[in-house]
N, C-alpha and C positions, 0 to 999 in steps of 0.2 A: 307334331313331333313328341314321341314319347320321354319319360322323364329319367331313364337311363341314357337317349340320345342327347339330350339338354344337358344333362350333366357332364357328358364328355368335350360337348363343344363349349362351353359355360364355364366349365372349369369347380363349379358349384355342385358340393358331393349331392346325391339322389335324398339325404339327412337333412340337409341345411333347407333343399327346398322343398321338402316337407315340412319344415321348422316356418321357412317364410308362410306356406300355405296356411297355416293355424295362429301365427301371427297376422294373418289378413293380407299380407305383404304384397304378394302374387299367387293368381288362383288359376288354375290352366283353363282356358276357353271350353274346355269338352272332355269327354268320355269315348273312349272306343266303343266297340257293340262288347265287348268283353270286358268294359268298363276302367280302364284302363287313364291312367291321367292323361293328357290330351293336350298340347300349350300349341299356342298362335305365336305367328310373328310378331304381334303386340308383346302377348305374354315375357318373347323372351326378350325383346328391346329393355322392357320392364326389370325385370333380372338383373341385364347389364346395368340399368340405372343403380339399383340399388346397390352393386355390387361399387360401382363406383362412387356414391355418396360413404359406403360404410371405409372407403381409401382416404375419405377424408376425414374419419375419427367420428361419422355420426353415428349415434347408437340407432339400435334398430326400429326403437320410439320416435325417434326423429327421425328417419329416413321414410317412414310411415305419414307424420305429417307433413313432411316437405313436399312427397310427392301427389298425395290426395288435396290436403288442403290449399285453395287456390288466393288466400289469404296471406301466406305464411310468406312470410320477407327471408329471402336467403342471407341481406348482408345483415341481418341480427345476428342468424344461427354461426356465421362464416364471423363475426367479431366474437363472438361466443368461443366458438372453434380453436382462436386465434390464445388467447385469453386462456384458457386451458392448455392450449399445446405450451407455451411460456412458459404455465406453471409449471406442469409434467417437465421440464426441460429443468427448468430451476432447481427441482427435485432430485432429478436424476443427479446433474453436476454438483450439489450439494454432496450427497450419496459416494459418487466416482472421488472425490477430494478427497472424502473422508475415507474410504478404503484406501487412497494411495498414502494418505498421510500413516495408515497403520501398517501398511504395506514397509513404508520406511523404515520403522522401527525394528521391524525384521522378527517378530513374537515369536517366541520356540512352543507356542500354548493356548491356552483358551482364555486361560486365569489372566495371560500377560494381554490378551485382546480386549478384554473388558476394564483392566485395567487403562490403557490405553483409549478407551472408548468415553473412556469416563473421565481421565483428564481432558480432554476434548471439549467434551461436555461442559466440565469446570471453563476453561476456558471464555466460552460464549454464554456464560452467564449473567442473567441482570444482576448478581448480587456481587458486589466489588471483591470481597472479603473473599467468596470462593475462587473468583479469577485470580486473585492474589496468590491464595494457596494453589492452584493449581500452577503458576510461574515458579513458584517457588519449591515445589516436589522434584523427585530426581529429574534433571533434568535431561539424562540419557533416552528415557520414557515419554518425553513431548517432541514428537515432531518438529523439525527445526521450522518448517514453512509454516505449521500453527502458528507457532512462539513468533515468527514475524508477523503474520496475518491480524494477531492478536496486540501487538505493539502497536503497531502502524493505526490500529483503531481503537485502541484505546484513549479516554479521556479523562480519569480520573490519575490524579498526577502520582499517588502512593501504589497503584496497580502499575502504572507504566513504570516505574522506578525498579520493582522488581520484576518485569517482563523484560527492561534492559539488562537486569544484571543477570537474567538467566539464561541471553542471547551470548553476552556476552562468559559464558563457559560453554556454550552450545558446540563449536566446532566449524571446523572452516567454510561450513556452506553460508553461514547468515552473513557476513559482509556481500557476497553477491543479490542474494535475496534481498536484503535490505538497501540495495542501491538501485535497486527497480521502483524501489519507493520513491526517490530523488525525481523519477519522471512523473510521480503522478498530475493529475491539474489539480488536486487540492490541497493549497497551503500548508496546512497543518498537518496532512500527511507527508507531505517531505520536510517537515518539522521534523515529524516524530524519526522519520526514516535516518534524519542526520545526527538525530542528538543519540539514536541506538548504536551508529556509527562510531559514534564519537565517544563509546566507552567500550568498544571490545579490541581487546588486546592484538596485536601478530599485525604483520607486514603488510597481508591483504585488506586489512580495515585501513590503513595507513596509506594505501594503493587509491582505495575509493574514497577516501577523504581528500587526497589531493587533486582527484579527478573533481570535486564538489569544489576546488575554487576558482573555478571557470561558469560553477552552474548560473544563471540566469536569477535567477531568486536571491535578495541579499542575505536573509533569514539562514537559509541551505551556505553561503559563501562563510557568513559572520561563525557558523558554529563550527564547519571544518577546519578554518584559519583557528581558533581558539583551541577546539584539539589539537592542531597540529604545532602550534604553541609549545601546545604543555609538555609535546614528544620531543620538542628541539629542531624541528623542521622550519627551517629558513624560509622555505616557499611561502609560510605562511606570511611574512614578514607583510606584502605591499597589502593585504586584505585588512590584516589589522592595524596599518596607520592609518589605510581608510577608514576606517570603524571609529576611529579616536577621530578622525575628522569632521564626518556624519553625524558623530554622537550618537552611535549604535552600542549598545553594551561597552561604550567605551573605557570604564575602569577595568573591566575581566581583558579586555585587547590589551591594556597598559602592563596590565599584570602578565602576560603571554610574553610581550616584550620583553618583561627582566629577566623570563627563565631566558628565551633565546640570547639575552645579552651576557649570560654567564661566558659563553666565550666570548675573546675578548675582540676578536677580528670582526665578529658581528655585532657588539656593542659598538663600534665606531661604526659600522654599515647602519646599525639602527638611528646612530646619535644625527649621522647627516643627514637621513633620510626626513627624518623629525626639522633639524633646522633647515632644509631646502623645501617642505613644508610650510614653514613657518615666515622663510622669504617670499614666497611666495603673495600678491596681489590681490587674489582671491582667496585669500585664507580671512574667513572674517573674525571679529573679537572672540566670537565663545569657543572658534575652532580652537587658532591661536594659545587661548586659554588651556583648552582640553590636552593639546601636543607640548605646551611646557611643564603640565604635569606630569603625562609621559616621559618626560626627560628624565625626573626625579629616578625612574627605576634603572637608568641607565648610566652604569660604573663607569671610566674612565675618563681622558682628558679634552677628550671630543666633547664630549656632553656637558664637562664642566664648563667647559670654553666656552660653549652656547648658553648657559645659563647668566653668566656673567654677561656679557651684550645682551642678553632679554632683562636684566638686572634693571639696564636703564633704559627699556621699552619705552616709547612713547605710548604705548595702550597701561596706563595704570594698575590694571588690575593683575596684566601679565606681568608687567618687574615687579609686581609685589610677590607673587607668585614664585619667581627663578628668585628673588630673592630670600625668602621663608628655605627654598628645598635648598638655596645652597648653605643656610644656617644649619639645616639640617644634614647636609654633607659633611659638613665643615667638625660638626660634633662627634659623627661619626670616627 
């Protein structure tokens, strides 16, 4: 078969299989009497092989020893293969991220693309000080989904303090981004996901904080209940006398407490919640303890009530305790 009819049925331009011939690759069986290349049925099985190794990303140096060399181990070249394609893929989707994060920004320029390219940059840098400055540059200019990408994995506590506070004037996409964080499997990434949460302003961060006091994780429950504390949000109320029970940050729950006790219909909802609590049979001495100190931030006659029968506590330390806060009331 001559090497214009190979080509047609091959699909391989009359070019390439010249190209293989001078590579050694495949060399056609014969000559015409008018000299003419020549290929066998071997020949062109041969073709197809290689045509089919280079589908699998081998170069044309390795398609050469795969199929001469009778040595040559394919699952090296095929883990090799494997291991490459990852990378190339890795690449790519690094690449695709980053054009759609400047895609977002919506650049009317070249000057605003580099610029943009560059806080980026800033961003995933080993050196803090840059990361820092780059959270802290306009922040119209960073990509909302960097600014969380960049939170979420941060570990230096003065870089994440300012990647929170520039989330927080970012705009109403990062409370949803940032509650995607809430599912990851690592701890501390839906750490950091709740506590960015828990400082950005408007209804929708308020939305996915109380959907975070159901989450599974105490860390993730203990820090929306404490935000939603400081907002006035009642729901937080049953997370944080847990907290004061557990002994989880339970001075900041106590403190959550007084703000929501400033009304007074919920000072008395907090004050029973605290002494039904505290009747309780499994409440042991250091809970006990920790929930009559919670009472101290809680105004009215309910609390005072309960302080006076914890006054004369048979646990010691607690009527010492209701007794000190209601000196302290009492001064007031």
């Amino acid at each position: 078969m001559l090497i214009g009819e190979v080509a047609r049925r091959s699909g391989v331009s009359a070019r390439m299989l010249r190209h293989y011939e001078s590579l050694g690759l495949v060399s056609p069986s014969g000559r015409t009497g008018s000299g003419y290349r020549e290929y066998s049925g071997e020949d062109i099985r041969r073709i197809f092989h290689i045509e089919s190794l280079r589908s699998l990303g081998l170069s044309l140096r390795e398609i050469g020893r795969a199929l001469d060399d009778s040595g040559f181990t394919p699952s090296v070249l095929v883990d090799d293969l494997i291991r490459r394609t990852r990378e190339r893929i890795a690449a790519e989707t690094e690449l695709l991220t980053r054009l759609c994060r400047i895609d977002a920004v919506d650049p009317v320029g070249w000057e605003e693309v580099l610029q943009v390219v560059a806080l980026l940059q800033a961003l995933e840098s080993k050196s803090a000080d840059a990361r820092q400055r780059a959270a802290l540059s306009s922040v119209d200019q960073v990509p909302v989904q960097a600014l969380v990408d960049a939170a979420l994995s941060e570990t230096d506590p003065y870089v994440a303090g300012a990647m929170r506070w520039a989330l927080a004037r970012s705009g109403d996409d990062g409370p949803a981004l940032l509650a995607q964080g809430l599912g990851s499997p690592v701890a501390a990434v839906r750490e950091r996901a709740v506590q960015s949460l828990a400082e950005m302003p408007g209804s929708e961060a308020a939305g996915r904080l109380r959907e975070a006091l159901t989450h599974p994780d105490d860390v993730v429950r203990g820090y929306a209940a404490l935000a939603l504390g400081a907002r006035g949000a009642a729901e937080a109320l049953p997370t944080l006398i847990d907290m004061i029970v557990a002994g989880r940050n339970d001075t900041d729950a106590a403190d959550a407490l007084s703000v929501l006790a400033s009304d007074p219909a919920t000072a008395d909802r907090i004050a029973e919640e605290l002494v039904d609590h505290l009747a309780r049979d499994t409440s042991e001495a250091p809970a006990r303890g920790r929930l009559t100190q919670a009472l101290a931030g809680i105004p009215g006659p309910t609390a005072s009530g309960a302080l006076v029968e914890l006054s004369h506590d048979a646990d010691r330390a607690v009527a010492l305790t209701a007794a000190y806060v209601l000196q302290l009331r009492d001064a007031r």
